[in-house]
VOPAGU-2260 file (C-alpha; in pm, 1 decimal, decimal comma):
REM VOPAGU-2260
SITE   aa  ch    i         X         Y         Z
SITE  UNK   A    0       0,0       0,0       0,0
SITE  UNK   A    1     113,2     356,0    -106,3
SITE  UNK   A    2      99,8     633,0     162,7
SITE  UNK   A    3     106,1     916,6      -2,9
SITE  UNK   A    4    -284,3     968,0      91,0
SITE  UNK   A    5    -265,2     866,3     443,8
SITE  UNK   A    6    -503,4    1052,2     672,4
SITE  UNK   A    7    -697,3    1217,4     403,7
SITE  UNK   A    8   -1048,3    1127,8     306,6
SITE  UNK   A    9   -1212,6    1090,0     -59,2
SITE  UNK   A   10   -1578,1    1150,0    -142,9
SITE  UNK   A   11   -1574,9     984,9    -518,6
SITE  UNK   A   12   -1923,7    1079,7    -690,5
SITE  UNK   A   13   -2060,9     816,4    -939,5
SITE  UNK   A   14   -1788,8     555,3    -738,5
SITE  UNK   A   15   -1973,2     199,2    -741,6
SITE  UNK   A   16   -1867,5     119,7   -1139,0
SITE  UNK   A   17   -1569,6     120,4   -1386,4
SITE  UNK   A   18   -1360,8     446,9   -1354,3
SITE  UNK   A   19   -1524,3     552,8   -1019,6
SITE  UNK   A   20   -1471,9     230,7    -879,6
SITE  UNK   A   21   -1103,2     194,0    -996,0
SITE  UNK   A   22   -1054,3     554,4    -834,0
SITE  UNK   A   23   -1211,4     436,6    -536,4
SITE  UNK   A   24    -951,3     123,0    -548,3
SITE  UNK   A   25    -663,2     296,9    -641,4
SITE  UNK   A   26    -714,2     616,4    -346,9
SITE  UNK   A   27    -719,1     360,1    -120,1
SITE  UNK   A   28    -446,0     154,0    -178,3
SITE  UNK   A   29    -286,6     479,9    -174,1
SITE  UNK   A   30    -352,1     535,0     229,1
SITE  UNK   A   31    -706,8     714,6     152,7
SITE  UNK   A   32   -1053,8     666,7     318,5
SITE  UNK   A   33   -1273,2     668,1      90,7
SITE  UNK   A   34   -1673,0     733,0      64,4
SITE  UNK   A   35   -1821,1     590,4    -252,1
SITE  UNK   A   36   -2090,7     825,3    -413,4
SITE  UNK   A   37   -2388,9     611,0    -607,2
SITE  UNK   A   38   -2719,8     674,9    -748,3
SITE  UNK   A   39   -2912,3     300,6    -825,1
SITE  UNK   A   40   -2577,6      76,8    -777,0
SITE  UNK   A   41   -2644,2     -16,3    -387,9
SITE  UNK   A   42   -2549,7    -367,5    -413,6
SITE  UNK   A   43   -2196,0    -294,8    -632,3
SITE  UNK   A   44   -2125,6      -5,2    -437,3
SITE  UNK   A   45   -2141,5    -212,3     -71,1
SITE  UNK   A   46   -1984,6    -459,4    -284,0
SITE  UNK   A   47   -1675,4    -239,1    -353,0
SITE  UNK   A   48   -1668,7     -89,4       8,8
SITE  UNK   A   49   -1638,0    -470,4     176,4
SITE  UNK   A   50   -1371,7    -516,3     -85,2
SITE  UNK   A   51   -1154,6    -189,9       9,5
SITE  UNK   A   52   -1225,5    -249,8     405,9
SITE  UNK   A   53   -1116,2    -662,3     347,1
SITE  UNK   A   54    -759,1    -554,9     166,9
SITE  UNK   A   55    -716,4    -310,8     490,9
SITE  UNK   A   56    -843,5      26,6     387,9
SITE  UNK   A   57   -1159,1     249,9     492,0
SITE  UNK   A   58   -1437,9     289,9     286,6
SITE  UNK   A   59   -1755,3     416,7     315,7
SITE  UNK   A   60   -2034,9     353,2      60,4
SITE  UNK   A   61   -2364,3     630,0      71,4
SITE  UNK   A   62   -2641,2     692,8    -169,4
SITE  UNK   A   63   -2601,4    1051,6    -340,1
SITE  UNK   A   64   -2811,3    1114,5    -660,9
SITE  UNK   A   65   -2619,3    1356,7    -876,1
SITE  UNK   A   66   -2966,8    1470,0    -968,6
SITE  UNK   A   67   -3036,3    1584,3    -675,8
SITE  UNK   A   68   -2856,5    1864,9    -542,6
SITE  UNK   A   69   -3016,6    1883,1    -164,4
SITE  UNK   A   70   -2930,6    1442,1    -156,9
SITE  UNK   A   71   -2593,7    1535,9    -299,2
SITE  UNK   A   72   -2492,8    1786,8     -57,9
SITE  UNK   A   73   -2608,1    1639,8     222,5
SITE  UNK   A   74   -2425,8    1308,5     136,8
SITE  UNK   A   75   -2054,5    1484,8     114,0
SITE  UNK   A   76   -2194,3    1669,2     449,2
SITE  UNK   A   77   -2238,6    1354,6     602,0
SITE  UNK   A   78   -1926,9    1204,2     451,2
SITE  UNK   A   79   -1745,5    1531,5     592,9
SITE  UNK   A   80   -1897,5    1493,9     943,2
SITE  UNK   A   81   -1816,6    1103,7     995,7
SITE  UNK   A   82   -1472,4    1110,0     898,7
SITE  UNK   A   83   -1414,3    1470,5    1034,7
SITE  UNK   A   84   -1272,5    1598,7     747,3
SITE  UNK   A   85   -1261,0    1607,2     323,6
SITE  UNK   A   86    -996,0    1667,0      90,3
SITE  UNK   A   87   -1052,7    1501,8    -222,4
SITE  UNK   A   88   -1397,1    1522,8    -457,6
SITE  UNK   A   89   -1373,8    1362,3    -780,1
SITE  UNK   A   90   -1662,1    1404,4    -959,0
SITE  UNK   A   91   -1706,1    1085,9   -1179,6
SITE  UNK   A   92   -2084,9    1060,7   -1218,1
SITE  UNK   A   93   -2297,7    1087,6   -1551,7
SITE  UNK   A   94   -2470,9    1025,6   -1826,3
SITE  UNK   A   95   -2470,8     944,6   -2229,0
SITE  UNK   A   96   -2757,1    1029,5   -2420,2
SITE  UNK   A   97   -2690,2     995,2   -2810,4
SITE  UNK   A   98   -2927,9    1127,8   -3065,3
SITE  UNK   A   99   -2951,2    1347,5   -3396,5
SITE  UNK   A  100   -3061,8    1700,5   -3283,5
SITE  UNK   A  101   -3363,1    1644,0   -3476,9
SITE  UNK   A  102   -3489,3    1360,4   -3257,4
SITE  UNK   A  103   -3257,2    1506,9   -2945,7
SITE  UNK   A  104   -3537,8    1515,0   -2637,9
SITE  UNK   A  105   -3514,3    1819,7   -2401,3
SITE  UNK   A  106   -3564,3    1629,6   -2114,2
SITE  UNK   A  107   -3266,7    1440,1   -2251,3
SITE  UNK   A  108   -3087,5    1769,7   -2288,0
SITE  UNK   A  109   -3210,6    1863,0   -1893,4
SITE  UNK   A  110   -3094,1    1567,3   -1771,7
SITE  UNK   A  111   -2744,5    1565,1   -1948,2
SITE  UNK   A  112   -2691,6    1865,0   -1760,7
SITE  UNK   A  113   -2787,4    1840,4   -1438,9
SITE  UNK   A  114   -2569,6    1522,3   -1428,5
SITE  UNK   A  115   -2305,8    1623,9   -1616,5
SITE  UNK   A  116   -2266,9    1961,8   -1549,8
SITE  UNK   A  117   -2488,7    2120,3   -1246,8
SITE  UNK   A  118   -2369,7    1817,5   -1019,2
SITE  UNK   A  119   -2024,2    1851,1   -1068,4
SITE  UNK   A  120   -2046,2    2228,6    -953,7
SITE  UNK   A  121   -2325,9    2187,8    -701,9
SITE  UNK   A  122   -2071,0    1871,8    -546,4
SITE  UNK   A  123   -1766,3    2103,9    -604,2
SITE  UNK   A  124   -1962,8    2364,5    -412,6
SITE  UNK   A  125   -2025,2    2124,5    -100,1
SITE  UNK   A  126   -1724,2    2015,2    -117,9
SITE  UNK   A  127   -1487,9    2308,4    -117,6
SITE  UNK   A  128   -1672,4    2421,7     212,0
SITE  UNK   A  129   -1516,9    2134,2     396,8
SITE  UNK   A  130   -1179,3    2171,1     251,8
SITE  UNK   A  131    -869,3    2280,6     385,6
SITE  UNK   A  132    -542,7    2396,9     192,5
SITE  UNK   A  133    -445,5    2099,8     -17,2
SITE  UNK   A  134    -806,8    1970,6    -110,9
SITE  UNK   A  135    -897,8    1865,3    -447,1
SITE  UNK   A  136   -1124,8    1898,2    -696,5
SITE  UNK   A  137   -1103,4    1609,3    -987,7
SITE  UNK   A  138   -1382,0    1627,0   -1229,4
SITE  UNK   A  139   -1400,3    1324,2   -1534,4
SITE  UNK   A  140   -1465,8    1510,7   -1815,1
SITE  UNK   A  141   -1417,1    1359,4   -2174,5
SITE  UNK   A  142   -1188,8    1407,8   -2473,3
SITE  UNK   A  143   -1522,7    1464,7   -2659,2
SITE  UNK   A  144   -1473,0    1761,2   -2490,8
SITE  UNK   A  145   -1232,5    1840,1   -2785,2
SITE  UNK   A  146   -1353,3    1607,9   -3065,6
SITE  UNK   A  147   -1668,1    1469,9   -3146,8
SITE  UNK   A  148   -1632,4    1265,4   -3427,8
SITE  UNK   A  149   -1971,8    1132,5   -3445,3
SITE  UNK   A  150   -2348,6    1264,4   -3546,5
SITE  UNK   A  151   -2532,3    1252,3   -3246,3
SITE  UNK   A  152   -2263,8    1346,4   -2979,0
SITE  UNK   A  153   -2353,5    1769,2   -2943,2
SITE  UNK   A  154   -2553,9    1763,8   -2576,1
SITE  UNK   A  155   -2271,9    1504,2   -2439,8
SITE  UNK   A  156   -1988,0    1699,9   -2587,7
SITE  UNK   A  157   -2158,3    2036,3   -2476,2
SITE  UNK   A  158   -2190,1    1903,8   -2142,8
SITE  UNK   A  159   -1784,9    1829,5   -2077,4
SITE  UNK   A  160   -1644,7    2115,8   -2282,7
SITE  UNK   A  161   -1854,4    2303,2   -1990,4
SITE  UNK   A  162   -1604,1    2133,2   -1693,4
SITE  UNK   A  163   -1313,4    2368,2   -1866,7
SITE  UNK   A  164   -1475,1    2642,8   -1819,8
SITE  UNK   A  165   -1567,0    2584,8   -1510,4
SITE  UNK   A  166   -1278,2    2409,3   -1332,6
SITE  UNK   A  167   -1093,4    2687,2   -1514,2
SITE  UNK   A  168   -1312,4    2929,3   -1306,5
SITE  UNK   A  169   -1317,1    2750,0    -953,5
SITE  UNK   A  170    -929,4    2724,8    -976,0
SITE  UNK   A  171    -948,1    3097,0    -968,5
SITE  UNK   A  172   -1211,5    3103,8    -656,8
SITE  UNK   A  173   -1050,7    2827,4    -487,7
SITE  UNK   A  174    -695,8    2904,5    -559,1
SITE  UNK   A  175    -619,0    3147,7    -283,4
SITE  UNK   A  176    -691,8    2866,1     -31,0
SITE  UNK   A  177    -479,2    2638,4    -144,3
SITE  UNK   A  178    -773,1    2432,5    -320,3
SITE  UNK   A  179    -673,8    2209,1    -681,8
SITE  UNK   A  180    -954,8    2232,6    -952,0
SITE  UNK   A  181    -901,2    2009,4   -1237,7
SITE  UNK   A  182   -1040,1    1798,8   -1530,5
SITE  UNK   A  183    -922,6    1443,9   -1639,4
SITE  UNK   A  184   -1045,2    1397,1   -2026,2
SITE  UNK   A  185   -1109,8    1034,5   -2077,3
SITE  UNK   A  186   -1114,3     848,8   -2415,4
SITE  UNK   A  187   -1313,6     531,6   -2496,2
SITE  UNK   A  188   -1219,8     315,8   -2180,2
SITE  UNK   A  189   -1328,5     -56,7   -2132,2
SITE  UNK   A  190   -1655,8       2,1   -1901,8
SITE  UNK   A  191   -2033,8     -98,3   -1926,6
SITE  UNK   A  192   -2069,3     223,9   -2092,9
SITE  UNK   A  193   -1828,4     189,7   -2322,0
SITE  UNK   A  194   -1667,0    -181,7   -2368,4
SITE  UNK   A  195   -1364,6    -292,3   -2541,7
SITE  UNK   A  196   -1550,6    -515,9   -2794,5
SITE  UNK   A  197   -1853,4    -301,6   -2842,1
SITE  UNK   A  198   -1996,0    -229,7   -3184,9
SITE  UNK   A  199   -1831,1     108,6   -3206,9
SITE  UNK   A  200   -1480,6       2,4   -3080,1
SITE  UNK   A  201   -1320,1     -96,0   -3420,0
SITE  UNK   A  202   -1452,7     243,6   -3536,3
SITE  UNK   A  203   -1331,2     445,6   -3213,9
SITE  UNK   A  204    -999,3     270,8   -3280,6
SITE  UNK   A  205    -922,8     409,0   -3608,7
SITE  UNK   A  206    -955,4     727,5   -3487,2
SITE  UNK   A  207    -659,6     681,1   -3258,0
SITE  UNK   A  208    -292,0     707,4   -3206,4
SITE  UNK   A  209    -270,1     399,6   -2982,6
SITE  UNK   A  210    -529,9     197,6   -3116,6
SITE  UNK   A  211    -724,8      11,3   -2820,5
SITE  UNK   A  212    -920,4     106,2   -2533,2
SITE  UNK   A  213    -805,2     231,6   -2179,3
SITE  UNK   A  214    -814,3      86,4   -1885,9
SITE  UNK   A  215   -1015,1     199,0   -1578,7
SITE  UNK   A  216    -679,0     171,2   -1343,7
SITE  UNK   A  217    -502,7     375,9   -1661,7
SITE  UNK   A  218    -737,4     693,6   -1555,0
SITE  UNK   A  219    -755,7     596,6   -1186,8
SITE  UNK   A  220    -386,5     625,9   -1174,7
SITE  UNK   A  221    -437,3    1034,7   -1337,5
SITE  UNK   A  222    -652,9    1110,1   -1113,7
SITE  UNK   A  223    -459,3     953,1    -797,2
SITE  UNK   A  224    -163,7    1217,8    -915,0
SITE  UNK   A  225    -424,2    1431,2    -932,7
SITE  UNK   A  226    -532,3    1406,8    -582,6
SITE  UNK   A  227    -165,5    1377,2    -423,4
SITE  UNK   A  228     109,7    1580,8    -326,3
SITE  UNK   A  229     310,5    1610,1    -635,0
SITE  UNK   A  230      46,8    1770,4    -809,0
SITE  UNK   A  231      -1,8    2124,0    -575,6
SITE  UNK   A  232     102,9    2363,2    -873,5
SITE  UNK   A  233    -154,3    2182,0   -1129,9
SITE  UNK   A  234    -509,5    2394,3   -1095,1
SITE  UNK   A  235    -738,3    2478,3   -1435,1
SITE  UNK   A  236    -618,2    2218,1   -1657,4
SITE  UNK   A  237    -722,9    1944,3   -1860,8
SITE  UNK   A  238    -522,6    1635,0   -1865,5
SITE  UNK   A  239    -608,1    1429,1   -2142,9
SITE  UNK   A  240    -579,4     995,7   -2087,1
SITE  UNK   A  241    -739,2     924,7   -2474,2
SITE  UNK   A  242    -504,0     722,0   -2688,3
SITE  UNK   A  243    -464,9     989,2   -2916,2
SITE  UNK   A  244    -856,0    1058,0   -3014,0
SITE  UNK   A  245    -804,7    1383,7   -3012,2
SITE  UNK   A  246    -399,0    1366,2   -3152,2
């Protein structure tokens, strides 16, 4: 087990499945306690916690809808209370909806954004009250941020090219107290979402430098620099982890 985390605690949102739960894995190996964040995944996400608590960590799994901003804020309160402290929020929850703007629903569109976008600042919001200098703020954005190749994409790409602008903003707000905003831009990784031998993947492949999909630990391990000490003079970036989609 690393140490570099020891004695901090990590509120993951969207933490139960594939990049969240590698996160959640990878923070605690690294000396973190860690409080996984999930919406309908109860089972996987108690599942994870036993797993993390039987290989000697701390974990914590608690229901927070990124929907919901009042649920969401009171679960990193909670999280904040029990532990005493918080000082890493990586913001891994949301949602893919695909369509043709013809056929695109706005109640898709609503919903796209409230998970994708107003839950990452509502949770940064919550968050950064708790924080002392040295917290951080990791948000899972997407290299569709830069590139959408694909008809159907604009709400999804819309909603992560928002993150720069607004980690680019809270690292200004947050900066003077020592506080670490910051965006990791996926690529296709091997999840439920998005898996390795899905219909799209040959497709997605030609499109890339390194031809293949990532790995959950690959981006897990970003965002664990992310959260430790040899990242203090990284705030307002985006770090892309793609293969070379958007080479």
């Amino acid at each position: 087990m690393n140490t570099t985390l020891n004695g901090k605690v990590a509120f993951i949102n969207g933490g139960s499945r594939g990049i969240g739960a590698a996160t959640a894995r990878r923070l605690a190996r690294d000396g973190a306690t860690v409080a996984i964040g999930y919406g309908a995944s109860a089972a996987a996400a108690e599942a994870l916690a036993a797993e993390i608590e039987a290989a000697g960590g701390t974990a914590l799994a608690i229901r927070a809808d990124a929907a919901d901003a009042a649920a969401l804020t009171r679960a990193i309160d909670t999280v904040a209370d029990r532990f005493g402290r918080l000082d890493i929020l990586v913001n891994n929850a949301g949602v893919l909806r695909l369509a043709n703007v013809a056929e695109f629903t706005l109640e898709d569109f609503d919903a796209t954004v409230a998970v994708n976008v107003r839950s990452v600042f509502v949770a940064a919001k919550a968050a950064a009250a708790h924080m002392k200098e040295g917290g951080r703020i990791i948000n899972v954005s997407s290299t569709n941020a830069l590139r959408m190749p694909f008809a159907g994409g604009a709400v999804y790409a819309m909603s992560k090219s928002a993150l720069t602008g607004l980690a680019k903003g809270l690292a200004r707000d947050l900066g003077p107290r020592g506080i670490t905003v910051n965006n990791v831009q996926p690529g296709p990784v091997d999840t439920e979402m998005n898996p390795a031998e899905g219909e799209f993947a040959d497709l997605m492949h030609g499109l890339m430098a390194l031809p293949r999909h990532g790995r959950p630990d690959e981006v897990a391990a970003m965002i664990a620099y992310l959260a430790g000490p040899e990242s203090a003079f990284v705030t307002g970036a985006d770090l892309l982890i793609d293969g070379g989609f958007a080479a």
